[in-house]
C-alpha positions in Angstrom: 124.4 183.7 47.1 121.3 182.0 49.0 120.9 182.2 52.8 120.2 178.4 52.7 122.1 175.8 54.6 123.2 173.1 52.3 122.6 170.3 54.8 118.7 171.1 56.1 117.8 173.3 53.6 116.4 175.7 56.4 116.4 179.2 55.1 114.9 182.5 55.6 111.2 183.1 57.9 109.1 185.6 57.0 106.4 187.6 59.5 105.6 190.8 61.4 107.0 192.4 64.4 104.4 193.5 66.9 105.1 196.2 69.3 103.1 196.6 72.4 100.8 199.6 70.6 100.0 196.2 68.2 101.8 198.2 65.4 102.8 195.3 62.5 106.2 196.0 60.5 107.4 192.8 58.1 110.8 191.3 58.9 113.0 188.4 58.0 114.7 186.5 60.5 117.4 184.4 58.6 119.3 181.2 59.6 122.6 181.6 61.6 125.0 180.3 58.3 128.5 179.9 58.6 130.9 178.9 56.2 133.0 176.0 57.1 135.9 173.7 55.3 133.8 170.4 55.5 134.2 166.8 54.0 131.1 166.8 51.5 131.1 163.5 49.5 134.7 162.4 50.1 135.9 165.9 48.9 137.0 169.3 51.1 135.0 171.9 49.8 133.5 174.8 51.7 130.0 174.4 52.5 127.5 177.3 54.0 126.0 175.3 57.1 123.4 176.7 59.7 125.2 176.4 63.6 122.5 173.8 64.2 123.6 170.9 61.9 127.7 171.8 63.1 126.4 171.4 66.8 124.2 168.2 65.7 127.5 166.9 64.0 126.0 166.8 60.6 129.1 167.5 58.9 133.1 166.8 59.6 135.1 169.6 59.7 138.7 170.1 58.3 140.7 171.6 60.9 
């Protein structure tokens, strides 16, 4: 299962957290996904969507 949003293709970021004693640690900070019931090329189907394109209205949800 990818952590990719199926309508921007944003995914996961990659990069160091830096505490105040400039000690680096890697982390990942990943997309806020949800999965939603959408209409996706005239179909229902559930779609994994980041909270950015369902604000933007980039896709119609079923209700």
């Amino acid at each position: 299962m990818s952590r990719k949003c199926e309508i921007c293709g944003k995914g996961p970021s990659f990069g160091n957290n830096v505490s105040h004693a400039n000690n680096k640690t890697r982390t990942v900070w990943r997309p806020n996904l949800q999965k939603i019931r959408a209409v996706k090329n005239g179909s229902i189907s559930t779609v994994k969507v980041c909270t950015r394109c369902i604000r933007s209205g980039f896709v119609t949800k079923v209700i």
